[in-house]
C-alpha positions, 0 to 999 in steps of 0.5 A: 498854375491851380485854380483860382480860390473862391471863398463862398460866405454864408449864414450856415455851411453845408452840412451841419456838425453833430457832436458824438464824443468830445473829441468827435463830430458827425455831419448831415448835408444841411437843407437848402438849395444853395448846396447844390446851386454851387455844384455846377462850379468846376473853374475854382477851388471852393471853401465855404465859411459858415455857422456849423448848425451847432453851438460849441463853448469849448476850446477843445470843440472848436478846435476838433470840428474846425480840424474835422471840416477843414479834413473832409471834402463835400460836394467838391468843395475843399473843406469847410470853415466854420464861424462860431456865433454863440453869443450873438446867435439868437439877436442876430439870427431869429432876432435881426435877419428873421424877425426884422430883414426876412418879413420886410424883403417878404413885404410883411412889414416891421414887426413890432418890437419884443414886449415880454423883453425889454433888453430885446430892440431893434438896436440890440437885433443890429448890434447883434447884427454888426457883431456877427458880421464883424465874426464873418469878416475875422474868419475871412480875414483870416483864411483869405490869400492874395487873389482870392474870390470872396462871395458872400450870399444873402441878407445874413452878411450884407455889412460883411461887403464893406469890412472887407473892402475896408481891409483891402480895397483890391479884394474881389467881393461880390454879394448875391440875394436869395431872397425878393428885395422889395420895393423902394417904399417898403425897403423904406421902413427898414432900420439902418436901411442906408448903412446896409445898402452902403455896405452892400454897394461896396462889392465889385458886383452884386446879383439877384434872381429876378430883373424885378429885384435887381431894379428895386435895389437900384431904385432904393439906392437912388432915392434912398442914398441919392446916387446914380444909376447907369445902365450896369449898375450904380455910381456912388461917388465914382465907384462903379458897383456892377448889379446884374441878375442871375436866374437859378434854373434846373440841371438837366443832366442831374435828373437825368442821370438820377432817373437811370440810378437803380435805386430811383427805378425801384422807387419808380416802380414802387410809385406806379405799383402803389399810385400807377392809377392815380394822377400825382402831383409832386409839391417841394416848398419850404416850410416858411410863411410866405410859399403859398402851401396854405392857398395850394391846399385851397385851390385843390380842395376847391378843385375837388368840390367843383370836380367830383369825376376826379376824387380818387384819381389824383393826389397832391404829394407835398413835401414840405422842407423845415427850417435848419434852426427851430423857430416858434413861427415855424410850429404855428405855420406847421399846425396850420398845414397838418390841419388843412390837410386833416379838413381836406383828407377828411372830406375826400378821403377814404380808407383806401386812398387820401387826397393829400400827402404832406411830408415835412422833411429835409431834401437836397433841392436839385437847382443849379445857379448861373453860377459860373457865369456869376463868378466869371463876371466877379473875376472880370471886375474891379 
């Protein structure tokens, strides 16, 4: 008997196509580290349903990429399954999950509507929304076999839990938040609130990083839809929906084994020869609002005003990963950086030696979920 098929669901695959001929595709592993959270699972055979990166209006584009990404095989997934969202793209994307779901999970608040585009709303961002879902369940509707394992990760899909079990009631779901969920009072202000937490409460099991998390889902459904809470989740008349929580942590051995690769030793080797008298610190954030660059920036140029021994013996190296999808936010919070960066170079700066390295680029993140112990639970729940 094989294994058994887990079909993870994601806003975007694991790597992301490029277009080199007509008939042709190039790939790059895509930023983020959900890539790697799902190293670490060896009990199933995986496919991932995502957007590629890229939008394709061609029947023949459509057709080559899909055969190229079913062929390879990354990372031990056994091929990739790609959702083409090109007409809803921009109001689902940019519009509903980063202009309305991102800043509210992040307790920014509701931003307010367009004012420079009347047929940009909140409803015409959830319309979007609904559809793209609706374009996430017909791929998975699609591909999905008797018994298999569908996970659905983020705020990207969370009305794709209940058009799943719509379909087949006996489908194991399960949905996993990498973000916060706020709490109760600020999930509150969120247009649609009720339809996507019934939506999400129709998986079998739904996790998050932190307790804290968890507990506020919990607390949103009771005061928001009324229904109980027990002790392994919520009750929504007589369906049990398991919540638990599932930290991401590091895997040793990876950076283990990474450390003795020669390739790193030269690396290392070439660090010590050029910072070796220096005092590193190594930053890896996302280059997103609410990572908290900015105020690190801060507190070390603080630390150099108040610690006048230490100037030129200790350098902050930050890198600072990009957002996969250009969005004009993004340029501003990037102007924003390289010019704390120039301040603070300039003031403890020398010719020889700068305070801060800021490198904005794309790295595979080495973290690795609890994700077995997710999937295991998910099998184990009806």
């Amino acid at each position: 008997m094989g294994r058994p098929r887990l079909l993870v669901v994601s806003m975007s695959l694991p790597v992301t196509a490029k277009r080199v001929g007509e008939e042709s595709w190039s790939f790059t592993m895509s930023a983020g580290g959900l890539v790697s959270a799902l190293l670490g699972l060896k009990e199933f055979e995986t496919k991932w349903i995502g957007w590629p990166g890229v939008d394709v209006h061609d029947a023949v584009g459509t057709k080559t990429l899909s055969v190229a990404l079913a062929k390879k095989c990354w990372f031990g997934l056994h091929g990739c399954i790609p959702v083409f969202l090109e007409e809803v793209c921009d109001q689902y994307y940019n519009g509903y999950c980063n202009n309305i779901l991102w800043p509210i999970f992040h307790y920014m608040g509701t931003p307010p509507e367009y004012r420079n585009d009347a047929t940009i709303t909140y409803q015409s961002q959830y319309d979007a929304y609904k559809k793209a879902n609706q374009i996430f369940f017909d791929v998975v509707k699609e591909h999905y076999e008797d018994g298999d394992v569908v996970w659905c990760h983020d705020y990207h899909v969370m009305l794709l839990p209940q058009y799943l079990k719509e379909y087949n009631s006996k489908m194991k779901v399960g949905w996993f938040l990498h973000t916060p969920f706020p709490s109760s009072e600020m999930y509150k202000t969120l247009p649609s609130r009720s339809d996507l937490l019934c939506s999400v409460l129709a998986a079998d099991l739904v996790g998050f990083h932190t307790y804290d998390f968890a507990r506020h889902f919990v607390h949103a459904c009771m005061c928001i839809l009324g229904i109980e809470a027990t002790s392994e989740g919520v009750v929504d008349q007589g369906k049990v929906t398991r919540v638990a929580v599932f930290p991401i942590v590091i895997e040793p051995e990876r950076f283990i084994n990474t450390s003795a690769l020669s390739k790193v030793i030269q690396y290392m080797k070439k660090f010590k020869s050029d910072f070796g008298r220096r005092k590193l610190i190594l930053g890896v954030d996302c280059l997103d609002m609410i990572r908290g660059i900015p105020q690190k920036y801060q507190a070390f140029e603080k630390f150099l005003e108040e610690n006048e021994d230490w100037r030129g013996k200790v350098m902050l190296f930050q890198i600072a990963v990009p957002p996969r999808n250009g969005i004009g936010e993004y340029q501003k919070i990037k102007e924003e950086y390289h010019g704390l960066v120039g301040r603070i170079n300039g003031r403890f700066g020398s010719i020889s030696a700068v305070p801060i390295i800021h490198l904005a680029c794309y790295l595979f993140s080495f973290i690795y979920v609890v994700v077995t112990s997710y999937t295991f639970l998910l099998t184990k729940t009806f």
